[in-house]
C-alpha positions in Angstrom: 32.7 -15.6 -50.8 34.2 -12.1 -51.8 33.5 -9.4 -49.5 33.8 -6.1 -51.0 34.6 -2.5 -48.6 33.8 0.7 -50.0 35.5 3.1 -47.6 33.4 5.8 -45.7 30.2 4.3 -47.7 26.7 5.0 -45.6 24.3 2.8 -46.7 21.7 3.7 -43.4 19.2 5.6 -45.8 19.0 3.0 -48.1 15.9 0.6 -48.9 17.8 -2.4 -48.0 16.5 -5.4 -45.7 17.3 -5.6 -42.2 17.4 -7.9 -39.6 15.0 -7.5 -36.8 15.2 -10.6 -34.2 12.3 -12.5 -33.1 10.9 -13.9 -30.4 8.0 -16.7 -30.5 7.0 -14.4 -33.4 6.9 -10.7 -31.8 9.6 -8.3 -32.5 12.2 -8.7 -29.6 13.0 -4.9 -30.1 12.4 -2.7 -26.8 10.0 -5.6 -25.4 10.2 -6.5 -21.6 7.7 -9.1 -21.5 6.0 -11.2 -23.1 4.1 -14.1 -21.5 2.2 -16.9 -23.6 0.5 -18.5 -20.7 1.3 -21.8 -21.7 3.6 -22.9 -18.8 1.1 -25.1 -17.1 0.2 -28.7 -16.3 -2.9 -29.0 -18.9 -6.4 -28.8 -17.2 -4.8 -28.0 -14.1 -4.8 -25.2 -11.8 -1.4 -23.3 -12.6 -0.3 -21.2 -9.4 2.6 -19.8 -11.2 5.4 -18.2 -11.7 3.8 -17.3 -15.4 7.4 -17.5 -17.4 8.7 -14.1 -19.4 9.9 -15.4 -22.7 11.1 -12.5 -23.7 14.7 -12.8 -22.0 14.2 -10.1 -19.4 13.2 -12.4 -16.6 10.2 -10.6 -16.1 8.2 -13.7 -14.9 4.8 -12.6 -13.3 2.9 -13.9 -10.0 -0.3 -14.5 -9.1 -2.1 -11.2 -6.5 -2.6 -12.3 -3.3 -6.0 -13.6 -2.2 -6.8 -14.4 -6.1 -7.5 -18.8 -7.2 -5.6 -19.9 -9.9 -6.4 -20.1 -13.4 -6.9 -23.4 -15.3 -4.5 -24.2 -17.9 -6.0 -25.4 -20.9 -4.5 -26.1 -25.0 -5.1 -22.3 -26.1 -3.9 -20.7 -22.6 -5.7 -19.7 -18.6 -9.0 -20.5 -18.1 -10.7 -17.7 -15.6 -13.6 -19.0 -13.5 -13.7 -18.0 -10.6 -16.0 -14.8 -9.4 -12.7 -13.1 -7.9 -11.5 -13.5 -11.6 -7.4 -13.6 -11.9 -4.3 -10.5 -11.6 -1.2 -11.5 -12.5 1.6 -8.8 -10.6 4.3 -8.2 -12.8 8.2 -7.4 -11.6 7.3 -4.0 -14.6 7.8 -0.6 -12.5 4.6 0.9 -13.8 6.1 4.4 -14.0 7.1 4.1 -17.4 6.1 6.7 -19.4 6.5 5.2 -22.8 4.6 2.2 -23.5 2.9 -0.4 -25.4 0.4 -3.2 -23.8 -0.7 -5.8 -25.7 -3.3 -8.1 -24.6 -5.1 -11.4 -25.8 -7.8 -13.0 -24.5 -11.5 -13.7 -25.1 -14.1 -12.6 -22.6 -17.1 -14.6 -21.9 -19.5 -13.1 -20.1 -23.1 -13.4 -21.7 -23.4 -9.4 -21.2 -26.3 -7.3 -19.6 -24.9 -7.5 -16.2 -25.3 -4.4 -14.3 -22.5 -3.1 -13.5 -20.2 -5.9 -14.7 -16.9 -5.1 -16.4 -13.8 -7.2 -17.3 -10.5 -5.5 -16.2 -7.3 -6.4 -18.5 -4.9 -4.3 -17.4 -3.9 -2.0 -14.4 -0.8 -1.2 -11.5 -1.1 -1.9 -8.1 -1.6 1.5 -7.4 -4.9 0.6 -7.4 -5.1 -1.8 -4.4 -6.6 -4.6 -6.0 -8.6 -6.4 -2.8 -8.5 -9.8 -2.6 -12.4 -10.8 -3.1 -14.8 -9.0 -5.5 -16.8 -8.5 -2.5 -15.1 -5.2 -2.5 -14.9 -2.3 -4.1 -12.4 -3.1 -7.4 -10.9 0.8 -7.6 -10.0 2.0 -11.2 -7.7 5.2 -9.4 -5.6 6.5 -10.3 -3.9 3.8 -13.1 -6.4 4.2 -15.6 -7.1 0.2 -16.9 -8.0 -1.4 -19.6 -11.5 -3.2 -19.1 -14.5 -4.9 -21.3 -18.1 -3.4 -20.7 -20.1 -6.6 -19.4 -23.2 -4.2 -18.6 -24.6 -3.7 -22.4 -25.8 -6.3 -24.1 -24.2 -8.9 -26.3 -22.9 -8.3 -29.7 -24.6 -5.1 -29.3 -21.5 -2.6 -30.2 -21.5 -1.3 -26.9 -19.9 -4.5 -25.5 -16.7 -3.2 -26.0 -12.8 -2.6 -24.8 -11.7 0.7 -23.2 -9.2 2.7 -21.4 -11.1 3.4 -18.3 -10.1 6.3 -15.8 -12.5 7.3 -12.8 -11.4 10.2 -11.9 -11.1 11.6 -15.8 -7.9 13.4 -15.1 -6.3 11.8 -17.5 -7.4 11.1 -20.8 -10.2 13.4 -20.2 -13.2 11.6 -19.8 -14.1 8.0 -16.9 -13.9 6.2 -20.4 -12.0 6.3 -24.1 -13.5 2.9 -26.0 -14.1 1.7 -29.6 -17.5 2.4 -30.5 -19.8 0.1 -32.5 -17.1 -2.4 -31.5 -18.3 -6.0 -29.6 -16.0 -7.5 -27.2 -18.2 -10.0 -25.4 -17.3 -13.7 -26.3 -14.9 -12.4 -29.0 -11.5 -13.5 -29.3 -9.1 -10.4 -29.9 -5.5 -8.6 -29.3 -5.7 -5.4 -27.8 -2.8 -2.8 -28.4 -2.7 0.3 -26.0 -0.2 2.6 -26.4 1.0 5.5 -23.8 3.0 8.2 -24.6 3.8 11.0 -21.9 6.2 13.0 -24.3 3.4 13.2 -27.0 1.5 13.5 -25.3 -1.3 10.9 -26.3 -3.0 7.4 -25.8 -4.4 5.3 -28.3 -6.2 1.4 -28.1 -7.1 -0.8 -31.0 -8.1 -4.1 -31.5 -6.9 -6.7 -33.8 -9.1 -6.0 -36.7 -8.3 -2.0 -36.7 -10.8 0.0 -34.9 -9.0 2.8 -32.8 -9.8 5.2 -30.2 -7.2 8.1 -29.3 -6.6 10.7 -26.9 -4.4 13.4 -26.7 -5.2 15.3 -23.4 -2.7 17.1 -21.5 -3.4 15.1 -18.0 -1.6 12.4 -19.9 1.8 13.9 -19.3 0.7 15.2 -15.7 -0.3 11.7 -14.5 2.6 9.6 -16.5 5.5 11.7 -15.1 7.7 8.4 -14.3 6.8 9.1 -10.1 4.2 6.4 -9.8 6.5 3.8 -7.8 4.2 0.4 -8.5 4.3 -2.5 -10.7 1.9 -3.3 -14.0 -0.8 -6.0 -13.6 -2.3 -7.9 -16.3 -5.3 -10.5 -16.1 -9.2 -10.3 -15.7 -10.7 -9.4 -12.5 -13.7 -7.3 -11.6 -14.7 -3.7 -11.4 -16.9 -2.7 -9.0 -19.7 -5.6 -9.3 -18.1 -9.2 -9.2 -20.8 -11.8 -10.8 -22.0 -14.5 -8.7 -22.0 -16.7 -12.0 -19.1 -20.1 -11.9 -19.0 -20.2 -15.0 -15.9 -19.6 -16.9 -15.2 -15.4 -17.1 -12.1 -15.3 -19.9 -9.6 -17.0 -21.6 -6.6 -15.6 -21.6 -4.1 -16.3 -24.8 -1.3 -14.2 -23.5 0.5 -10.1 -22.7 3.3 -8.2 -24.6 5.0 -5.3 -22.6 7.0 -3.0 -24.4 8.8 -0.2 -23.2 8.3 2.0 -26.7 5.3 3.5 -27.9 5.3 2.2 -30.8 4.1 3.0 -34.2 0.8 1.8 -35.7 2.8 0.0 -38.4 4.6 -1.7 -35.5 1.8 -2.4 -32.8 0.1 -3.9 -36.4 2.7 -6.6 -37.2 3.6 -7.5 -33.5 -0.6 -7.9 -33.2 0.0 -10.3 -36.6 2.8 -12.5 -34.7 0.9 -12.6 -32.0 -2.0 -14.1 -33.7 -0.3 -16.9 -35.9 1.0 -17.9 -32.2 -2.6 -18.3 -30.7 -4.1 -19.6 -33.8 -1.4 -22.2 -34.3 -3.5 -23.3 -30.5 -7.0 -23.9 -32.1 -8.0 -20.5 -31.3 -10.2 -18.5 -33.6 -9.3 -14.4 -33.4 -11.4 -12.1 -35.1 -9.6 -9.5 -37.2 
């Protein structure tokens, strides 16, 4: 092999391939979590730790007071009415970030006020039965409306925040969009410097928000840690049977760019599909 040096050459504008490392088919760039949920004895009940693969050590554990999920061949089974949080070791006063979350949601819809909760921080106190008031303040979360009716459009994934101080409104979500009994990746992206927020699902559809409480509430003070999971909001159900399945959660500390929240989404998905697990994109 000849290696040839040209002296004081900069190639950094060029066109030319780069390495970018992997890992279990995500970009390994600026990513401080990333777990599969696929750690457990199969069709048992898996009390964690839930293993970070992404090198960080970032292993998550399950909120006090909450049963543990099933493990079954495409990831945690949630059945019971308290549904599941997962607490990660993730300060959630980052101020630039990307959340990405698979799972398919199963309840039959129509519920009054039923709703699936993805994402939050323990700023929110989660209690430990549904029999409770589930707060949404002052993290905002990521949740599925289980109130309208299935496949009806309304049924759908959003960034919920009760007070509306920060996005501007109680709820941002992707109109016309059905989440109910759907299997999906969510991407939601925070960005205090932008300032702006923006969700989408696998197969595109996007909701945004640029409002200026963004950068007042993510000013890097809030001093608790991310959660990830399904659990209630407000209303638990009274219904055993199974409430999600949960594929797996990406954590990056980047907003990244559509392109990139895009192809991460896509390694995602070969992952879970390579499980048995039909996404809709």
């Amino acid at each position: 092999m000849v290696a040839i040096v040209i002296n004081g050459a900069d190639f950094s504008g060029s066109n030319a391939p780069r390495s970018e490392r992997y890992i279990q088919g995500i970009p390994a760039t600026n990513l401080v979590g990333y777990w599969p949920l696929m750690s457990g004895t199969l069709n048992a009940a898996d009390a964690g730790p839930y293993p970070d693969v992404s090198g960080q050590g970032n292993d998550m554990t399950l909120y006090t007071g909450r049963a543990s999920p099933t493990q079954r061949s495409y990831g945690l089974e949630v059945a019971d009415v308290d549904g599941v949080a997962f607490t990660t070791p993730i300060s959630s006063g980052l101020q630039e970030f990307t959340l990405l979350a698979a799972a398919k949601p199963l309840l039959p819809g129509s519920e009054s006020g039923v709703y699936g909760t993805l994402f939050g921080a323990t700023e929110n106190s989660l209690p430990a039965t549904d029999t409770d008031s589930h707060p949404a303040h002052p993290y905002p979360v990521l949740n599925i409306n289980g109130q309208q009716a299935l496949a009806s459009g309304n049924d759908n994934a959003g960034l919920y925040d009760q007070a509306g101080d920060v996005v501007g409104s109680t709820r941002i979500a992707l109109a016309d969009t059905s989440a109910l009994q759907v299997g999906s990746i969510y991407g939601l992206r925070i960005s205090a410097s932008a300032p702006s927020v923006k969700l989408r699902d696998l197969a595109g559809n996007a909701i945004s928000s640029t409002d200026a409480g963004i950068a007042t509430y993510f000013d890097g003070t809030q001093t608790g840690y991310m959660q990830v999971g399904w659990w209630p909001f407000t209303t638990g159900r009274t219904a055993t049977t199974p409430q999600a399945q949960l594929y797996g959660f990406a954590l990056y500390n980047a907003a990244l760019t559509d392109a990139q929240i895009a192809r991460t989404m896509a390694g995602m998905a070969t992952q879970i599909s390579a499980r048995g697990v039909v996404l809709t994109a």
